[in-house]
C-alpha positions in Angstrom: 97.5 79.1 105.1 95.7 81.9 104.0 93.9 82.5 107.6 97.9 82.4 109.4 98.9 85.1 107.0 96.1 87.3 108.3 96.8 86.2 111.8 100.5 86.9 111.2 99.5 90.6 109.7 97.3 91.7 112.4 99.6 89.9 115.3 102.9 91.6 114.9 101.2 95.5 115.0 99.6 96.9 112.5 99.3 102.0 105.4 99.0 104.5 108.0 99.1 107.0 105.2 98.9 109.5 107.3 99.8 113.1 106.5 99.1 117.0 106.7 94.9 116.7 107.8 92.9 118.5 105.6 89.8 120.7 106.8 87.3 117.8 105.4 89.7 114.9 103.9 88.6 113.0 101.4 89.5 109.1 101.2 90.5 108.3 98.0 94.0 107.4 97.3 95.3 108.2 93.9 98.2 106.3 93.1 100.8 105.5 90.4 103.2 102.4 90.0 106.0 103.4 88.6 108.9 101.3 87.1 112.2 102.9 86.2 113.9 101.7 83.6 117.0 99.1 84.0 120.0 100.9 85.5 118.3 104.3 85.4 117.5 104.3 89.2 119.6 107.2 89.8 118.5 109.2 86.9 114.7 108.6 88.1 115.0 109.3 91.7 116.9 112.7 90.3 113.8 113.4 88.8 112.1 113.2 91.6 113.7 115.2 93.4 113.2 118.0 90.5 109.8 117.1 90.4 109.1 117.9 94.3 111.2 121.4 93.8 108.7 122.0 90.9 105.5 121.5 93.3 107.4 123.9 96.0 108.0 126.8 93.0 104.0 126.2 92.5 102.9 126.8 95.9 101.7 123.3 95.7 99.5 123.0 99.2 99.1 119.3 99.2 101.6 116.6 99.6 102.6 114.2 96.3 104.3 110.9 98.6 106.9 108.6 97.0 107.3 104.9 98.6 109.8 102.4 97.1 108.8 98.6 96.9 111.4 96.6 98.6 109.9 93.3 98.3 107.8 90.7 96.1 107.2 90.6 92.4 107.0 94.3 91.8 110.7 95.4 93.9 112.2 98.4 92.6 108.3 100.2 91.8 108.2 103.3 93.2 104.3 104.2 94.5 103.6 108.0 93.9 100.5 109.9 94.8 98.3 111.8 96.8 95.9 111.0 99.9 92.7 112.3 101.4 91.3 113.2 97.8 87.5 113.8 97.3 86.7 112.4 93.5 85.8 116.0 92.8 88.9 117.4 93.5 90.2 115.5 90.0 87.7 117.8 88.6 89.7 121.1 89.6 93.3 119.6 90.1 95.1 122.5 92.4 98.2 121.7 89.7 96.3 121.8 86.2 97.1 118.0 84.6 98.9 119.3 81.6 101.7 121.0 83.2 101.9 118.3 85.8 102.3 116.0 82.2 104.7 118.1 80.9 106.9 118.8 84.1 106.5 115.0 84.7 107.9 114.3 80.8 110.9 116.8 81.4 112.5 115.5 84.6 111.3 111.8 85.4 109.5 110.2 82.0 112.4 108.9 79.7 113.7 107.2 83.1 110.2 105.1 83.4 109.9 101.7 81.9 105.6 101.2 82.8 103.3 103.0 85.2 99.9 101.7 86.6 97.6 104.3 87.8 95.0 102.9 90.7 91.9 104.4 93.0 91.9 103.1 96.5 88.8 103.9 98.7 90.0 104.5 102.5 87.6 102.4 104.8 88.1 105.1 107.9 84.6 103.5 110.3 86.7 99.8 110.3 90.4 101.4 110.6 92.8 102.4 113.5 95.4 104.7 112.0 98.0 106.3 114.4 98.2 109.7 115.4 98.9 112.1 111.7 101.8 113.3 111.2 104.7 112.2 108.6 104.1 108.8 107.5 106.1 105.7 108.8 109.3 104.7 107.6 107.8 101.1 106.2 104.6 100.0 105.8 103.6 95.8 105.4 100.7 96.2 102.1 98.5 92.7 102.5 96.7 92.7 99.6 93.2 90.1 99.8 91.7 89.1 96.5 88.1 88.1 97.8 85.5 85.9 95.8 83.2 87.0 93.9 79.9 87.3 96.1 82.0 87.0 99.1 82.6 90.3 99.7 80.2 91.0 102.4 81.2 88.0 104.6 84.5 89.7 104.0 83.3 93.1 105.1 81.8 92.0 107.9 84.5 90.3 109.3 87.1 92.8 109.2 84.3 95.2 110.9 83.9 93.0 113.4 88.3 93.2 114.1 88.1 96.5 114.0 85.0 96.4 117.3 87.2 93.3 118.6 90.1 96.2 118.8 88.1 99.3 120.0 86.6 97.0 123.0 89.8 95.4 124.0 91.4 98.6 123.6 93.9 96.7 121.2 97.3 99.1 121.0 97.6 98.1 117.2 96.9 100.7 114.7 95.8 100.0 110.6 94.0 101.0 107.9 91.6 99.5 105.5 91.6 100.4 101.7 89.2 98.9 98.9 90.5 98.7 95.3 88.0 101.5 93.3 89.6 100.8 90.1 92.6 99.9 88.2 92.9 96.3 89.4 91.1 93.5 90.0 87.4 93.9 91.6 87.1 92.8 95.1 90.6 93.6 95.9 91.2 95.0 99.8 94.6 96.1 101.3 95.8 96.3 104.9 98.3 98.6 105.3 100.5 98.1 108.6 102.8 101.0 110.0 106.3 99.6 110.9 108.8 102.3 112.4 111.8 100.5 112.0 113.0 96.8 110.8 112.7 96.0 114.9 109.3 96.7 114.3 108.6 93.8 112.3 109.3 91.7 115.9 106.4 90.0 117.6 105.2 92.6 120.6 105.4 89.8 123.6 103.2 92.9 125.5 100.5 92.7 122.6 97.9 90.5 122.7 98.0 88.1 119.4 95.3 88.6 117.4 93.2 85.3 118.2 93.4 85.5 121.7 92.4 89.3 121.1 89.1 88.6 119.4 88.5 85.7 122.2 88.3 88.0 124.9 86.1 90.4 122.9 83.5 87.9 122.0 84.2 84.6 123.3 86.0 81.5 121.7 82.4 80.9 119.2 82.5 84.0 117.5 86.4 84.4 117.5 86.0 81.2 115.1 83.6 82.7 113.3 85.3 85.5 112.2 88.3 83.9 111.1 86.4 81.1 109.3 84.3 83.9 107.3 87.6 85.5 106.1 89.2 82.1 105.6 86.3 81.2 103.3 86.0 84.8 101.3 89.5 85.2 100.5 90.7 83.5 97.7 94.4 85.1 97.8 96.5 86.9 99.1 99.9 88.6 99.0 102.3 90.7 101.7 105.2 93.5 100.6 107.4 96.3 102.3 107.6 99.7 101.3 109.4 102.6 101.9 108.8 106.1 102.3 111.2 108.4 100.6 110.5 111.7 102.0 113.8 113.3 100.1 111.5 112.4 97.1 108.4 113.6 98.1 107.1 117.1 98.4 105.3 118.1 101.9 104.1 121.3 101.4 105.5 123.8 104.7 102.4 123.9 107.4 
């Protein structure tokens, strides 16, 4: 079951998370989960909105994104961050962290039941992102919980996609992420682009995933590669978001 999950994922075209390049981006994700309170979505998306003014009046020059959740356990979490961060830039935050707090209690706390704050790693040498620019209407998050000590096997075999893809000259595009902390260790997300609902559909001129990897390598190895992420994964689980760009803040180029 697990292995036609994957095969679904990668088969239908593939977070591209992509926005305004920096010079030298960084890849670490900086994310928060937040919750708004029961019948205070209005109120909290408000907020927002006073919150992205906020980063304008600062001269803010990097983008803070806002997805929305639209399906599985956690529907109705809003994911709010910032991309391409070096971990020393969250030594000298261009927005120092107590006004952020402050500004953030003002307009958008009270309306916030829980927030989670994670670290994601961007695994750019395995991933195919598309071309930057603003970020796709949805993305499809596969989150795969690997075993412990398994994590190579696991590694390797999503390296070995990503050569499957550059050799075939696959015309499917995704990114890699690895949980740095806040979560479960061993914790790896795929993050597929999807322009539209339409874009969910099977590609009939896209060559499905297995069949990809077959003319790469041959049938042997193929099997190989699927069988090692079969074995290393101990779960897994899909969701939709939403970008909300009337919520975000994207700095003028």
């Amino acid at each position: 079951m697990r292995t036609k999950k994957l095969l679904s994922a990668f088969a239908v075209m593939l977070f591209a998370f992509s926005v305004v390049a920096q010079e030298k981006p960084g890849t670490v994700a900086a994310l928060e989960f937040q919750k708004p309170k029961n019948g205070m979505v209005a109120q909290y998306e408000n907020g927002r909105k006073q919150k992205a003014a906020w980063h304008k009046q600062q001269n803010d020059p990097l983008p803070l994104l806002v997805w929305e959740t639209l399906t599985g356990p956690d529907t109705g979490t809003y994911i709010v961050g910032r991309l391409n961060q070096h971990w020393a830039d969250f030594d000298k935050p261009v927005i120092p962290d107590q006004a952020d707090l402050e500004e953030y209690q003002k307009v958008v706390g009270n309306y916030v039941e829980s927030i989670v704050a994670r670290y994601y790693e961007a695994m750019p040498k395995i991933s195919n992102p598309p071309s930057p620019g603003m970020a796709p209407k949805f993305d499809e998050i596969v989150t795969f919980h690997v075993r412990y000590g398994k994590g190579s096997d696991f590694r390797s075999a999503i390296s070995r996609i990503y050569d499957a893809a550059q050799k075939t000259k696959w015309p499917v595009n995704f990114e890699w992420y690895a949980l740095a902390s806040g979560g479960d260790t061993g914790t790896y997300v795929l993050v597929v682009p999807r322009s539209s609902w339409a874009d969910f559909e099977e590609k009939p001129d896209v060559k499905p995933f297995r069949e990809m990897l077959k003319e790469a390598f041959g049938q042997a190895e193929a099997d190989s590669i699927v069988d090692r992420i079969d074995h290393s994964v101990q779960g897994e689980t899909s969701e939709i978001i939403q970008f909300h760009p009337e919520l975000s803040y994207l700095p003028a180029k």
